[in-house]
C-alpha positions as CSV (number, residue, x, y, z in Angstrom):
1,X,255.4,104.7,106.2
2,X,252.1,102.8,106.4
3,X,249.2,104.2,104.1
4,X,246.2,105.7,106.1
5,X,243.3,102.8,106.3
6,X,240.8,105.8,104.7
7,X,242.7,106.5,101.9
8,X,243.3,103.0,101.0
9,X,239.9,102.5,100.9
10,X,239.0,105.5,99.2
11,X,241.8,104.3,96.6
12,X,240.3,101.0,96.4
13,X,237.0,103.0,95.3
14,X,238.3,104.3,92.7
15,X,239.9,101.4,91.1
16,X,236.8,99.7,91.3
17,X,234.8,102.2,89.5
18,X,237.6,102.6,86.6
19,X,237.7,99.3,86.1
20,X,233.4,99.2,85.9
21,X,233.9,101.8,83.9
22,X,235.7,100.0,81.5
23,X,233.5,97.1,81.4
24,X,230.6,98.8,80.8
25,X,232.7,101.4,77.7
26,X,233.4,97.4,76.1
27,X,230.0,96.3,76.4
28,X,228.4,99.1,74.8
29,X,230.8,99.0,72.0
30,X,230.6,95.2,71.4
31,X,226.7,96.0,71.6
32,X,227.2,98.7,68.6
33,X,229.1,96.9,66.6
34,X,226.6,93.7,66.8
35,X,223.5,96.2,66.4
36,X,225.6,98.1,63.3
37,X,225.9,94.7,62.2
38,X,222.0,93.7,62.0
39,X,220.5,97.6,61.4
40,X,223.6,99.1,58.9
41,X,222.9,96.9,56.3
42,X,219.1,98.1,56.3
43,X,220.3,101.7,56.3
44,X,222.9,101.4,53.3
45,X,219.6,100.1,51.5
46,X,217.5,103.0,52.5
47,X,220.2,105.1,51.3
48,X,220.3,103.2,48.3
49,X,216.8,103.4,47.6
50,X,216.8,107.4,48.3
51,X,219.8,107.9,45.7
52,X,218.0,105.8,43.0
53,X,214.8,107.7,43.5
54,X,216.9,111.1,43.2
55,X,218.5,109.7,40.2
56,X,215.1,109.1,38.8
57,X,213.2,112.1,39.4
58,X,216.4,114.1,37.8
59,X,216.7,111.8,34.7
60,X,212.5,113.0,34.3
61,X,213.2,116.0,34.5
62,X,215.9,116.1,31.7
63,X,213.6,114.2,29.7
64,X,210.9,116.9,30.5
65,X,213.2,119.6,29.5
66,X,214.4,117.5,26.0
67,X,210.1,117.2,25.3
68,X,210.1,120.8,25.9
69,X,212.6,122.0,23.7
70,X,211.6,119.7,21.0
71,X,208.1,120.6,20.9
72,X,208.1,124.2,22.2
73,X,205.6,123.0,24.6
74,X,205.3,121.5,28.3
75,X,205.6,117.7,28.2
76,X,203.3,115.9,26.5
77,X,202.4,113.8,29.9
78,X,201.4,117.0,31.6
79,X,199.0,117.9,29.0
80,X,195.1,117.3,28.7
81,X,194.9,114.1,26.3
82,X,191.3,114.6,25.4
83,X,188.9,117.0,24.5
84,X,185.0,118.1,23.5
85,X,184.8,120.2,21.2
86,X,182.2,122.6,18.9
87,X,182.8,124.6,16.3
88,X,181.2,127.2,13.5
89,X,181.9,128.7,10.7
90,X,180.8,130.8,7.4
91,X,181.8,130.1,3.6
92,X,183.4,132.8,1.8
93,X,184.3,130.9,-1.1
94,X,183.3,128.2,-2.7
95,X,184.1,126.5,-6.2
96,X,182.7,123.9,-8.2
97,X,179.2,124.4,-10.2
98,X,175.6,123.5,-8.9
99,X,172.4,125.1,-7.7
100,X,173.4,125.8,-4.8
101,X,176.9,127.0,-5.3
102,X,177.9,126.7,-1.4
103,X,178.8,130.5,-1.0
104,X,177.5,131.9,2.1
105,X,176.5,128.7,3.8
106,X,176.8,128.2,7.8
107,X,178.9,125.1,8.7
108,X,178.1,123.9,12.6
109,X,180.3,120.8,13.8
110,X,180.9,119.0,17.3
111,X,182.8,116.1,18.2
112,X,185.5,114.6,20.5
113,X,189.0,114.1,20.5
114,X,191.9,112.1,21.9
115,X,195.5,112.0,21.9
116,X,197.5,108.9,20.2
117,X,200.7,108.8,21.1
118,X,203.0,109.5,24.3
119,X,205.7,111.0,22.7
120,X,204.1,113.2,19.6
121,X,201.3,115.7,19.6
122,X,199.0,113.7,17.5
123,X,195.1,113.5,18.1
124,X,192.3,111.4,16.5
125,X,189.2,113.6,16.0
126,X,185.9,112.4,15.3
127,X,183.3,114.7,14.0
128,X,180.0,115.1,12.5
129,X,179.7,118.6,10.3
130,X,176.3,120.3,8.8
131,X,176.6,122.6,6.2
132,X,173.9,123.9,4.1
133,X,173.1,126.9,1.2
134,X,170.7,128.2,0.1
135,X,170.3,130.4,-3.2
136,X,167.7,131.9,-5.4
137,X,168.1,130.9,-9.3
138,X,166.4,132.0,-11.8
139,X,164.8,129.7,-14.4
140,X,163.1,130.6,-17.6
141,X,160.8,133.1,-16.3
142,X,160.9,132.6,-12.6
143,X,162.6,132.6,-9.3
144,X,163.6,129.4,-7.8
145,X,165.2,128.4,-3.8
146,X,168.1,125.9,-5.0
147,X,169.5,124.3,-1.8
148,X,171.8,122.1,-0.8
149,X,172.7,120.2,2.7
150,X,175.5,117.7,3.9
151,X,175.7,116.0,6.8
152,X,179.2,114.3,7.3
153,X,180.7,112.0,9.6
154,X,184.4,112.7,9.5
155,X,187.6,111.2,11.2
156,X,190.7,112.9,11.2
157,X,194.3,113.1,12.4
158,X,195.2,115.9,13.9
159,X,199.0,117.3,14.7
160,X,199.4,120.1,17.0
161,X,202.4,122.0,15.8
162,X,205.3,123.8,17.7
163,X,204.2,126.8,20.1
164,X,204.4,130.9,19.3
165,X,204.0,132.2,22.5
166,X,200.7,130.8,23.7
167,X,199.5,130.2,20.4
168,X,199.9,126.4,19.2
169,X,199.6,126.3,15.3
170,X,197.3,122.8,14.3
171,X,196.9,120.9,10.9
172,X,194.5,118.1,10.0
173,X,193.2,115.6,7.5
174,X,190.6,113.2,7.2
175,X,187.1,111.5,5.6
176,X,184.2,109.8,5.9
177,X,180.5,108.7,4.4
178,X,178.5,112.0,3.8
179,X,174.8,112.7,2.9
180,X,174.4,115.5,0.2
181,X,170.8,116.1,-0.6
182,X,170.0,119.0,-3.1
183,X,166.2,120.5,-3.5
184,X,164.7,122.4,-6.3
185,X,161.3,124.3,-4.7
186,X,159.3,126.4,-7.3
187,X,156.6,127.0,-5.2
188,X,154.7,124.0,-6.9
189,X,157.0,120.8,-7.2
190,X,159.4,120.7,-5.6
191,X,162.4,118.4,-7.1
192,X,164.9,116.6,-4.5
193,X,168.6,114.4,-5.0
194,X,170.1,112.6,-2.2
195,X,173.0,110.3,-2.7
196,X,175.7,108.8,0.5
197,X,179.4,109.9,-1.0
198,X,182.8,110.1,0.6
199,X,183.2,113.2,1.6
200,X,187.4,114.5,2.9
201,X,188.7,117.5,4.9
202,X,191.4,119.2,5.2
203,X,191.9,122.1,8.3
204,X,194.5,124.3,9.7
205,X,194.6,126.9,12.3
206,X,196.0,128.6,15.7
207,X,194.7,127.6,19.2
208,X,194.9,129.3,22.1
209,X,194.0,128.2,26.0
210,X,191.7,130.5,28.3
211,X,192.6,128.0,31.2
212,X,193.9,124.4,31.7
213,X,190.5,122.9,30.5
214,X,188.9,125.8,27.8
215,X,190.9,126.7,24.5
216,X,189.4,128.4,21.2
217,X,190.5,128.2,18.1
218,X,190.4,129.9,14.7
219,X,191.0,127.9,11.3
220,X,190.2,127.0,8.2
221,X,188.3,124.1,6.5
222,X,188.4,122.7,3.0
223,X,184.9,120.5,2.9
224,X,184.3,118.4,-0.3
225,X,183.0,115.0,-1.7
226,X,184.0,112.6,-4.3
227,X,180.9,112.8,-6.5
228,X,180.0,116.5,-5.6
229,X,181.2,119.0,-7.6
230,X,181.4,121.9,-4.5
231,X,184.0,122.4,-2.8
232,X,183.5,124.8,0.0
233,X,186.1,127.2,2.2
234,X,185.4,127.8,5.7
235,X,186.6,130.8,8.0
236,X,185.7,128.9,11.4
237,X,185.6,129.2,15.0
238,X,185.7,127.0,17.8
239,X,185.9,125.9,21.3
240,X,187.5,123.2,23.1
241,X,187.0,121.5,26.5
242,X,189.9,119.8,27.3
243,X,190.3,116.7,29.8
């Protein structure tokens, strides 16, 4: 039985668009496999380049964390590295012999400072310090002002301890050339002394930050000089712009 002309056409249809079909399925694929071949390569490296840049970020962060619990504090790195600072303070005490004995005088400083290393909280400070006293002696028969003023320009390392809460314990140490002048004024003739001597420093105390940039601080200061007999101590305050 002879197949209707219609149907074998229709048939013939078919077959012609399964086999285009197939052609074109082989073409795309070949075309995949040469653009996979050029564009792949460029995406392994992308994904290359992602994972190391993951791997990176997380190996700073555990060395964030490890800063943090060894100091007590956030990473050095994120931490203001320098600062202005001023500071005041009154002398309780005082020891040594002279004139002048240095009890009760004013101490006004300023300065700058700036951070030394990347991987320990120590700071270079230098700063210029005025102190003076002034007392009322008695000689002979009278009443004599005895006083006494040093100007110093001091440099000192600083190392800001571990952290209590917000508070961040600090302790330093250093010297420089001082000018101590002493004045005898009896109303008539007066007598002055000035001589350039080394003069050294030693202070400890708490800071504590108001904001990123501001922190105060409370200490103490030791203040002497090689060929002065006074050595004064200094309840102090201060405050600290930090940058």
């Amino acid at each position: 039985m002879s197949m209707n002309p219609h149907k074998r056409l229709r048939r013939g249809h078919m077959i012609a668009a399964a086999t285009a079909a197939l052609v074109i399925g082989a073409a795309g694929g070949a075309f995949a496999v040469d653009n996979c071949e050029k564009n792949c390569g460029l995406s392994r490296a992308l994904l290359r380049d992602r994972e190391q840049n993951e791997m990176k970020l997380a190996a700073r962060s555990d060395e964030t964390a490890r800063e943090e619990r060894r100091y007590g504090r956030p990473a050095l790195r994120d931490e203001p590295t320098k600062a202005f600072f001023v500071r005041g303070g009154y002398t309780p005490f005082a020891s040594g012999a002279g004139l002048a004995d240095g009890k009760g005088a004013l101490l006004f400083s300023g300065g700058y400072r700036s951070r030394i290393s990347q991987t320990l909280p120590l700071s270079l400070e230098a700063e210029v310090a005025f102190q003076r006293d002034r007392d009322t002696i008695i000689l002979g028969l009278g009443q004599e002002e005895a006083t006494r003023r040093a100007i110093s320009g001091l440099v000192s390392l600083r190392y800001d301890g571990f952290k209590f809460g917000r508070f961040t314990p600090y302790f330093s140490g250093g010297m420089g050339p001082a000018q101590v002048k002493s004045r005898l004024d009896d109303g008539v003739t007066p007598i002055e002394d000035s001589n350039i001597e080394l003069a050294y420093q030693a202070r400890v105390g708490v800071a504590y930050p108001l904001s990123k940039k501001i922190a105060v601080e409370a200490g103490y200061r030791l203040l002497g000089a090689t060929n002065d007999d006074i050595k004064t101590h200094t309840a102090e305050i201060g405050l600290n712009y930090r940058f």
